[in-house]
Structures are given as C-alpha cells and as structure tokens.
C-alpha positions in Angstrom: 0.0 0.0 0.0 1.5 3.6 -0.8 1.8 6.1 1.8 2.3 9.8 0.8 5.3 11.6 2.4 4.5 15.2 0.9 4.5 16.4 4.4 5.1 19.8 5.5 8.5 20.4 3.5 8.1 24.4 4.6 7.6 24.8 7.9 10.3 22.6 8.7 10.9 23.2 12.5 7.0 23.1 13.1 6.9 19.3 11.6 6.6 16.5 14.0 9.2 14.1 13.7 9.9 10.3 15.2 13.5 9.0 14.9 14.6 5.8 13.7 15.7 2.8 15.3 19.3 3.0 17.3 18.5 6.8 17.4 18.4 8.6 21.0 15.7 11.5 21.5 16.1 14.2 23.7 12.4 15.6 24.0 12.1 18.9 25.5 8.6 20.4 26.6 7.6 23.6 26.3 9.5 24.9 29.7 6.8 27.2 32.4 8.1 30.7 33.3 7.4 30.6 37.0 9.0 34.2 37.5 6.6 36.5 38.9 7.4 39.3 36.0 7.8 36.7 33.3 8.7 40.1 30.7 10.7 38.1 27.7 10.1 34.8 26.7 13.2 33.0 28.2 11.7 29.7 29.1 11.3 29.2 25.0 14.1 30.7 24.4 16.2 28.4 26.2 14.3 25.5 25.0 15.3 26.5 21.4 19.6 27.2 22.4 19.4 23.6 23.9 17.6 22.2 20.6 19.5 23.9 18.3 23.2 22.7 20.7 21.6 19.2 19.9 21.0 19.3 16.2 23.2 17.2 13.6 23.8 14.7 16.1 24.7 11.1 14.2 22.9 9.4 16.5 20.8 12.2 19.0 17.6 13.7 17.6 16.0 17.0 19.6 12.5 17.1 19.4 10.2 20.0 20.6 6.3 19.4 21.1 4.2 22.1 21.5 2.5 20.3 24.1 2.4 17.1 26.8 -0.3 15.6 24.7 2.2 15.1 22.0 4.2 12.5 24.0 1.9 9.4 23.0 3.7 9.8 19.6 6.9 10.1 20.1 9.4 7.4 21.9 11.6 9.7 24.2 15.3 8.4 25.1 15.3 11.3 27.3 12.8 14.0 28.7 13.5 17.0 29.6 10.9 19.3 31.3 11.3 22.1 33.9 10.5 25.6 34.7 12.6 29.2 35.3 11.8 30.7 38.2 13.6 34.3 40.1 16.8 32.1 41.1 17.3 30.4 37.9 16.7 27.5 35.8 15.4 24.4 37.3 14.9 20.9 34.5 14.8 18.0 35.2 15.8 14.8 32.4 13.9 11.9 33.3 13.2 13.4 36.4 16.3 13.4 37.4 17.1 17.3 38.8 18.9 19.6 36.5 19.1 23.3 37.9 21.4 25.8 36.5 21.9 29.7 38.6 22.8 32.4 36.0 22.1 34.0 33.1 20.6 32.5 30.1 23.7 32.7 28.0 25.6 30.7 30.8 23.2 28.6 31.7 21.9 27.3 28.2 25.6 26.1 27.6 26.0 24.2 31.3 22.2 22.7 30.9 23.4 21.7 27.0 26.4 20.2 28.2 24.6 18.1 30.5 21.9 16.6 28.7 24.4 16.1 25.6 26.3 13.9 28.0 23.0 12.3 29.0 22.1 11.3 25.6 26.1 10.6 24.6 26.6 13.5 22.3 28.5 16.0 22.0 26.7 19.5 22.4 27.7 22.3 20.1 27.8 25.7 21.6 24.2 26.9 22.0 23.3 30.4 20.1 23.6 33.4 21.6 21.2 34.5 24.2 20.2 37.2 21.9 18.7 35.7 18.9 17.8 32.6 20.9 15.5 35.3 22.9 14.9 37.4 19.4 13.4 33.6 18.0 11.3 32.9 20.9 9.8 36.3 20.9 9.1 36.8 17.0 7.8 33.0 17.1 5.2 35.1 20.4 4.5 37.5 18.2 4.3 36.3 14.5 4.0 39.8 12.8 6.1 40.6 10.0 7.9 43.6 11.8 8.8 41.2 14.6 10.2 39.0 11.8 12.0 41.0 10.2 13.7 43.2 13.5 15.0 39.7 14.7 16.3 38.5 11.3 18.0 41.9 10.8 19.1 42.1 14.3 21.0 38.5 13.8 21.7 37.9 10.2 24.5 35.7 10.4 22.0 33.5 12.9 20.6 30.7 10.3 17.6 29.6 12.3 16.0 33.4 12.7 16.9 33.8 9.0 14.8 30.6 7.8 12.3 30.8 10.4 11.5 34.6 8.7 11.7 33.0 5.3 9.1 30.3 6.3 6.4 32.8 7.6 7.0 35.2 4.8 6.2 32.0 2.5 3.5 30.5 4.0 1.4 33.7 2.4 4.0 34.5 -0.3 6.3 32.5 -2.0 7.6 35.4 -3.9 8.1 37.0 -0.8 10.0 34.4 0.8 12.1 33.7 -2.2 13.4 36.8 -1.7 14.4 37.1 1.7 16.3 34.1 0.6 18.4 35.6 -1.7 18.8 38.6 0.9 20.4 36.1 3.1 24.4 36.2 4.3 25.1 32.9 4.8 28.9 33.0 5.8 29.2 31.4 10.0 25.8 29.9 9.4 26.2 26.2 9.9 25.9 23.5 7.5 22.4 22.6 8.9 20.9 25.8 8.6 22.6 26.0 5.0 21.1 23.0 3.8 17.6 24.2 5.1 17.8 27.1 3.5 18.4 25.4 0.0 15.6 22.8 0.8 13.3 26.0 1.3 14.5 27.4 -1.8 14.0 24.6 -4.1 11.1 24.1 -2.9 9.6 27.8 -3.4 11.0 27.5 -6.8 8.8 24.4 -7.5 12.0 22.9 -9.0 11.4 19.2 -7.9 15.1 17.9 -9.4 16.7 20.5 -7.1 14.6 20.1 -4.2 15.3 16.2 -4.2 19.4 16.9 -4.0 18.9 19.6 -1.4 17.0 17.1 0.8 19.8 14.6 0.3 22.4 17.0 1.2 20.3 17.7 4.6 20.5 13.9 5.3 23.7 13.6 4.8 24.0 16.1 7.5 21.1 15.2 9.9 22.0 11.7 9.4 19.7 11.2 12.8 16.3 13.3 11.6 14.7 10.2 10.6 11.7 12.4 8.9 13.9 14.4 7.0 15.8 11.0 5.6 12.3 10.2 4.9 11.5 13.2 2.8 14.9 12.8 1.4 13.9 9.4 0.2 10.4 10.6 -1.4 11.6 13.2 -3.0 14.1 11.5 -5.1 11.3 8.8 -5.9 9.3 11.8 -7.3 11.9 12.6 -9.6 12.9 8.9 -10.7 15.6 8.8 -8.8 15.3 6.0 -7.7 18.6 4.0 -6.7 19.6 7.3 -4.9 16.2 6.2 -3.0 16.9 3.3 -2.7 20.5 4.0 -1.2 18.6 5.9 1.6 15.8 3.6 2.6 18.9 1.2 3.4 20.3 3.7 5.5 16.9 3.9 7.7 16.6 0.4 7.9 20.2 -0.5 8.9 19.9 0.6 12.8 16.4 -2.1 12.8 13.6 -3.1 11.0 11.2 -0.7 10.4 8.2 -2.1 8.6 6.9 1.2 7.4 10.1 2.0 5.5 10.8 -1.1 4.6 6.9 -1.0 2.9 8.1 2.5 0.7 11.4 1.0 -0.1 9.9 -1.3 -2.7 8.0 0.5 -4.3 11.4 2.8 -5.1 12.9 -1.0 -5.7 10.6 -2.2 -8.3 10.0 1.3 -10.2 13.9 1.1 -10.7 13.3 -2.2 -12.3 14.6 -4.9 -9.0 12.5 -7.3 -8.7 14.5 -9.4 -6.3 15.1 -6.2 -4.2 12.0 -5.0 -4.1 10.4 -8.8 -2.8 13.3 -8.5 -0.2 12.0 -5.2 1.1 8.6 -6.4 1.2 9.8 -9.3 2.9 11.4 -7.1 5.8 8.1 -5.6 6.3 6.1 -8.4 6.5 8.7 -9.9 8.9 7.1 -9.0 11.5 3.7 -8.5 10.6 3.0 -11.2 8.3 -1.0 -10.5 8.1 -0.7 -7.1 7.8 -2.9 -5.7 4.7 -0.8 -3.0 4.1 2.0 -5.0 3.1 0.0 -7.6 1.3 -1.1 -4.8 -0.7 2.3 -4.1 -1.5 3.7 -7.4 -2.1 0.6 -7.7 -4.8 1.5 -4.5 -5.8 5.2 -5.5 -6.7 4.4 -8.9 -8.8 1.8 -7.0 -10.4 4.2 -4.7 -11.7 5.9 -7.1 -12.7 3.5 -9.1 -14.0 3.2 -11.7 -12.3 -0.2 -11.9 -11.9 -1.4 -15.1 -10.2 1.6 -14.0 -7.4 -0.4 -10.7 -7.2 -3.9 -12.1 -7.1 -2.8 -14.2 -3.8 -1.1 -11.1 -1.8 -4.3 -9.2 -3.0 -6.6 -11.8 -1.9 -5.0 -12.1 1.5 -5.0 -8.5 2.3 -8.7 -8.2 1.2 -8.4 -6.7 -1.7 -11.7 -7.2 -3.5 -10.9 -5.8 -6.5 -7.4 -5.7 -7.2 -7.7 -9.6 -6.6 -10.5 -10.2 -9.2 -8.4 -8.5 -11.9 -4.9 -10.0 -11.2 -7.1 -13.4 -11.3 -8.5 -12.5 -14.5 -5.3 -11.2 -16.0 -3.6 -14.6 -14.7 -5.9 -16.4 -16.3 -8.1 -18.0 -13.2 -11.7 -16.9 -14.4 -13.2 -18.9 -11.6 -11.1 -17.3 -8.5 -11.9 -14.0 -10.4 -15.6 -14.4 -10.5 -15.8 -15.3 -6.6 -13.7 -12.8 -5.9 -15.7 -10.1 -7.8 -18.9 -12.2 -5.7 -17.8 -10.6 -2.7 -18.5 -7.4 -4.0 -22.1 -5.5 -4.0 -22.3 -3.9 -7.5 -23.7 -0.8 -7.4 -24.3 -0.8 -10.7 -21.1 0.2 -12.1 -18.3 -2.0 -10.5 -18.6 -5.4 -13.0 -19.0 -3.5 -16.0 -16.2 -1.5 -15.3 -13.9 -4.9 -13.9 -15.2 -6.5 -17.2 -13.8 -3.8 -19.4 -10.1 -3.8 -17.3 -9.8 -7.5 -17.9 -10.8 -6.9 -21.8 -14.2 -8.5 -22.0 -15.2 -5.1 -23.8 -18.8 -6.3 -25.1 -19.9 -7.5 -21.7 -18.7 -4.5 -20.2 -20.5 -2.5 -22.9 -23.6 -4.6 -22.3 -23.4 -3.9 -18.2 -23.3 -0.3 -18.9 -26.2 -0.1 -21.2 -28.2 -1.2 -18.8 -26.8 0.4 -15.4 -29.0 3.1 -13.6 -25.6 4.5 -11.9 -25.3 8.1 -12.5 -21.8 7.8 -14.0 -22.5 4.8 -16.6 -23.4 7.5 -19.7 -19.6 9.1 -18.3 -18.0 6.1 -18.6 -19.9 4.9 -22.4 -18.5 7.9 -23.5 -15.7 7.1 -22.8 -15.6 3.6 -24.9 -17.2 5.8 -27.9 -14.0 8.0 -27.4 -11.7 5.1 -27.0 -12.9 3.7 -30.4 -12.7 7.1 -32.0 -16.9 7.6 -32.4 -16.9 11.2 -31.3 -20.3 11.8 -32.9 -21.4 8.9 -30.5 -19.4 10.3 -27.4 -21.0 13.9 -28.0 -24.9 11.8 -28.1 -23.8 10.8 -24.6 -22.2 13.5 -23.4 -25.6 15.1 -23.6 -26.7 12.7 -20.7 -24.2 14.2 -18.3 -24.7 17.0 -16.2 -22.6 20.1 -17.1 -21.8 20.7 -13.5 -19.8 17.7 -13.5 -16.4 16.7 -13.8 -17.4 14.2 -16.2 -18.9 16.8 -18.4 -15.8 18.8 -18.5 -13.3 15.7 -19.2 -15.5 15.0 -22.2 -15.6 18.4 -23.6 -11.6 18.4 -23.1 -11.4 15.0 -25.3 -14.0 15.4 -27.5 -13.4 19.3 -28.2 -10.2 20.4 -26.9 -8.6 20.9 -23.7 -9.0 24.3 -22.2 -5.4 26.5 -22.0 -4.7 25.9 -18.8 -5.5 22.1 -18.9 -2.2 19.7 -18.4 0.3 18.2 -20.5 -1.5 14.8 -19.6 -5.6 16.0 -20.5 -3.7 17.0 -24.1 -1.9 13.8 -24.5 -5.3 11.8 -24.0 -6.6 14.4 -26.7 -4.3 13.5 -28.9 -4.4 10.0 -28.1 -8.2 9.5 -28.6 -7.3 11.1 -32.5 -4.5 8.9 -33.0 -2.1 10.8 -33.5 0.9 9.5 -31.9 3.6 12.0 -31.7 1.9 14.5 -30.3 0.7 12.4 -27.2 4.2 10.8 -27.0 5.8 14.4 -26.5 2.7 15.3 -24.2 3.0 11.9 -21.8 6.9 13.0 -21.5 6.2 16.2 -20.3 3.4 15.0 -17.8 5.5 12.2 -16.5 8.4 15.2 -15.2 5.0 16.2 -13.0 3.2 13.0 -11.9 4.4 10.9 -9.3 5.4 7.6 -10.2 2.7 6.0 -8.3 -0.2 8.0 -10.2 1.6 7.6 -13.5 0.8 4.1 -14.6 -2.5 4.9 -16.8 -0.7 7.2 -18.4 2.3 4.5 -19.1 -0.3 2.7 -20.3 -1.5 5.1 -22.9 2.0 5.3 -24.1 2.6 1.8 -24.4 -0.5 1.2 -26.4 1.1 3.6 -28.5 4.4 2.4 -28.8 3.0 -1.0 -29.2 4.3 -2.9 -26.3 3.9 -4.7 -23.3 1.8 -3.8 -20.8 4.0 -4.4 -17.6 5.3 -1.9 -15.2 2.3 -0.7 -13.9 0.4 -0.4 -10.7 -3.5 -1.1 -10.6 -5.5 1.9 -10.7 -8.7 2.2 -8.4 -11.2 0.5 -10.2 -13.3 3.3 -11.4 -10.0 5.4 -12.3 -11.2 7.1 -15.5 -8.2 7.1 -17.2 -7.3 4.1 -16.7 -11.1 3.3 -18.3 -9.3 4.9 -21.2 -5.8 3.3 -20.8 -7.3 -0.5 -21.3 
C-alpha cells in the first residue's frame, strides 16, 4: 500500500518528527516561566539554544512538542521538562534534577552540556542569548515587523533567517524567495545552509533540485529520521530512484522498520529490482505477516511485474476485492476471479467496469447499457472516445450534467482541452485522435509532474502507443477514468 510523504517540507521546524531505530531522542517540553514578571520569553528561548546545541547529532535527535499531549507519539530516550523561576533554571531529564543559577547565555551552555552527556553526544555551543530570545519572541508574536527586526538584528543566525523565510512564504512565495536571496550565509552552519536550500527549491517548484537539497540535509542530519524520509520521497518523485533506494537502506540499517521497509519497494521495483523489491517487502512483512498493508504491497510489486497469479494471492490475502478479481482475471483463473468479484455488492457500475479492465469489452458495454448509476453514460462515453466515435461520445455527453467533472473531461477529449489544462488531458486528446507523436511528446512532459505511483495509466496510454507490453504498472482504483481509457 502507498503512503504519501509530501508532508510539511516548509515549515520545517514546526513538523513532527519520530527518529529511527538506534537513534536517542532528547524531548524537550515547552518549559513554564514561573518568574513573577515573566517580561521576555526565556523559558522558549532556552528551550530552542538547547535544541538547536543538539541538532546534527549522528545518533541524538531534539525534538520539541508544543505540548504534553504530543508525548503518545513520540518514543523519548530522554525528557526533559522544567521551569525558570527568580533564582534560575530548574529541568529536570527523566526526572532526574537539573538546575542551573545564572544568566541565560551561561546557563543554556551548562544545561546543553549536561543533557548532551546524558544522551552521549557532544553538544555544540548553543546560540547566543540574543537571537535565541529574538526567536522565541518573534515566534510570540508572528508579525512581519517582529520577523524582520530579529532576522536583521542576527543575520548571520541561520535559524531566525529561515524561520523569517518560512512565515514570509506560507502567504507569499515570492516573498520568501526573496528574503532568501537577501540572506548572508557566511558562519551559518551547514544545517541551517542545507535548510535554506531545501526551502529554496522548494519555493522554486523545481522538484530535481529540491530532491538533492534534501539529500544533502540527510547527509548532514543523518539522525532526523523524517527528513531521511523526505529525502527518500523526494528522489522517488523525480525517478531517482537508486539514490532512494540507497537511503531507505540507511533507515533500515539501525532495525527493522516495517513502514520503511513497505516505501522501499515500491522505489525498488519502479527502478526495475525485482529481487530487491520482494526482499523489502519481505522485511516488512517480517514482523507483521497478516498485515494488509503489506499484502497490498507485495501484490503491488508482482503486479508490476506481472506476475499476476503471485499478485492475485497477496491481494486476496490483504482483502483486496478488486485488485484480486483483476490480477485473477489477468492470470488467467476466471473462476477465483468471478468469486472474488462475488464478494463485492455492484452498485451498478463495478462489474461492468472490472469487465472492461480484464478486456471483455462487449460484456462490459452490455453492463453499462443497462446500469442506472449516475456515471454509466460518463463512462460509455468514454468507450465511444476510445474507439474514436466522437459523434457517438457527443450523443452521450448530452446525458451528463454540465456541472460535472465528467462533463468537462468530455468536452476536453472530445473538443479540446481548455489552455490551462495539463500536459496529460492533451496527451489523451491527442491520443483518442490517433495521432501518436503529439501524445508521446505530451505523456513525456506529464510524467516530469506525476508521481510515479499515479503515472501508470498514463504509461499505459503510451505503451498502447508504442506497441508494447503492458507491464510496469500499478492497478489503478477501479473506477480510475483514465485508466477506463488506458485499457
């Protein structure tokens, strides 16, 4: 089963993250200002000099929730919780007392040192009071002018700097584009560096540069497990898929991690590895051998492959209804098909549309005729379009309401797309008239935009009209309309 890892790839500090397996986490709660004139935010500004002290760790990940009631999701090696009161700072990690008497400045490098040696890392040298206190308080505050006085105020301060970028951006990417290039980078530290670039890339939509910017941060945050995630996704998006795979190993070599183990394959088979892609789904269904998600996958996998009977059994096993009953069919095994497809209430749609995925066109044809569902004259359309009857799809067309989706994806095919439509709506435009080059050149274009694991109907187009074989695709839902028109 596929699992989406867009995730929040701006507002990276405000992201919740769980490290891997073999890596320690140093949680610190938000700390109470017990001071009876609390004025600035120190509490949170101490909070952030010991995260940011922590950060790049091989092996230690800092982690700060907004809240208690974030704990149930996140396995802390160490917890660090406390208060600052008129004497001075009083934590406590695991419970065990931790009080520090002095300034902030002094006391966020003893209280770092500390719980570095706690967690058996090294602590760096917290930042200065200053912007840690200018952070906490334009974080408070969250106006632009508060923004922009601390970034000013500390420019050669990376986390200020991005956190600036990142609220300027979440209303205006133009905006926080650039800030970024306003940026003086020189004594930031590679960390903040490598964010920076992630948020750039990202602004610029450039999905081949955001993909090497996140591998460069994993390199260097070798213990953020999320962002070795993200790393990891990204270069699937962009069919990259060995560096993918190169990463997913590195999550997985501390322990096994099901999850990861689950996305790994999917990077594994779309690079063409059949025998490392079964091995990955092997390590997650290690220790959860019944677990539908993985089923899912392993079907997945010999699917794409196309080893169908192999698919039709993971399907069956996860429950997979109709996934099953077309790998059956595909395989050949009419009889497990049909008693699959048994388990299934038609609504009056589903067999006609499982009869024209497995190529039993007429009987498909024959189920929609006679189907009541509201989306049966879509879908007949549809076939008229795929046999090039556009005076027939236009008859139909007239039988679906013009508030519709439907109604629009007709008038695309059968007239033309609109100018802002996709390269993929004009590739199936010029597929439906036959001519060739023009939805070759339009499927290449669409593919450097679609995920791989939404691409396989349009792989299937182009294979139809290249004349090849139809492996190396994933099932589409069952009522995917493109893939109606793939088949």
């Amino acid at each position: 089963m596929r699992s989406s890892l867009a995730g929040c790839l701006l507002l990276m500090a405000a992201c919740s993250r769980v490290p891997g397996p073999g890596v320690r986490s140093v949680v610190l709660l938000p700390f109470e200002d017990l001071r009876s004139t609390p004025g600035e935010p120190v509490a949170e500004a101490l909070r952030i000099a010991l995260a940011q002290s922590l950060e790049a760790q091989p092996s230690v990940m800092p982690m700060t929730p907004s809240h208690q009631r974030e704990l149930s999701g996140i396995p802390a090696t160490l917890l660090v919780d406390g208060y600052v009161a008129p004497d001075g700072f009083h934590l406590s990690v695991n419970a065990e007392p931790l009080v520090c008497k002095g300034t902030l400045d002094h006391c966020a490098a003893t209280l770092a040192a500390q719980i570095a040696t706690r967690a058996g890392a090294s602590a760096a040298t917290p930042p200065p009071a200053g912007a840690a206190l200018a952070l906490a308080k334009a974080r408070q505050a969250a106006t632009e002018e508060d923004w922009r006085s601390a970034a000013e105020a500390f420019r050669s301060y990376g986390p200020v700097w991005i956190a600036r970028v990142e609220h300027a951006a979440s209303t205006n990417s133009a905006r926080g584009l650039a800030l970024i290039s306003e940026a003086n980078t020189s004594g930031w530290r590679p960390v903040d560096i490598a964010r920076l670039d992630v948020l750039r890339a990202v602004l610029q939509r450039d999905k081949t540069k955001t993909a090497e910017a996140f591998e460069r941060l994993a390199q260097i945050a070798p213990a953020d497990f999320q962002t070795q995630q993200r790393a990891a996704a990204a270069a699937v998006e962009v069919r990259r898929f060995n560096a993918a795979i190169a990463i997913y190993e590195r999550l997985l070599a501390p322990g096994p991690n099901p999850e990861v183990a689950n996305e790994a394959a999917y990077a594994a088979a779309f690079s063409g590895d059949r025998r490392t892609a079964e091995n990955f789904v092997a390590r997650a269904l290690q220790g959860a051998p019944a677990d539908p998600r993985f089923l899912d996958t392993a079907g997945d996998v010999a699917y794409y492959f196309g080893d169908y009977a192999a698919a039709a059994r993971s399907y069956a096993a996860a429950n997979g209804i109709d996934k099953a009953a077309e790998a059956f069919a595909l395989a050949g095994d009419r009889a497990s098909a049909e008693a699959m497809l048994a388990k299934q209430t038609d609504d009056g749609l589903t067999k006609a549309l499982w009869l024209w995925r497995t190529k039993q066109r007429d009987a498909a044809l024959a189920e929609l005729e006679k189907s009541s569902h509201p989306r049966a004259p879509f879908f007949l359309a549809l076939s008229k379009l795929h046999a090039r009857d556009f005076a027939g799809a236009r008859t139909l067309r007239q039988r679906v309401s013009p508030s519709t989706v439907e109604f629009v994806i007709l008038s695309a095919l059968i007239d033309a797309p609109p100018a802002n439509a996709g390269e993929g709506m004009h590739a199936l435009h010029a597929f439906v008239r036959g001519d060739k080059q023009k939805c070759l050149a339009q499927i290449a274009l669409a593919k450097a935009r679609v995920h791989p694991l939404a691409d396989s109907s349009l792989r299937r187009i182009e294979a139809a009209v290249k004349g090849e074989m139809s492996n190396g695709f994933i099932p589409s839902a069952l009522d995917d309309w493109l893939a109606f028109l793939a088949v």
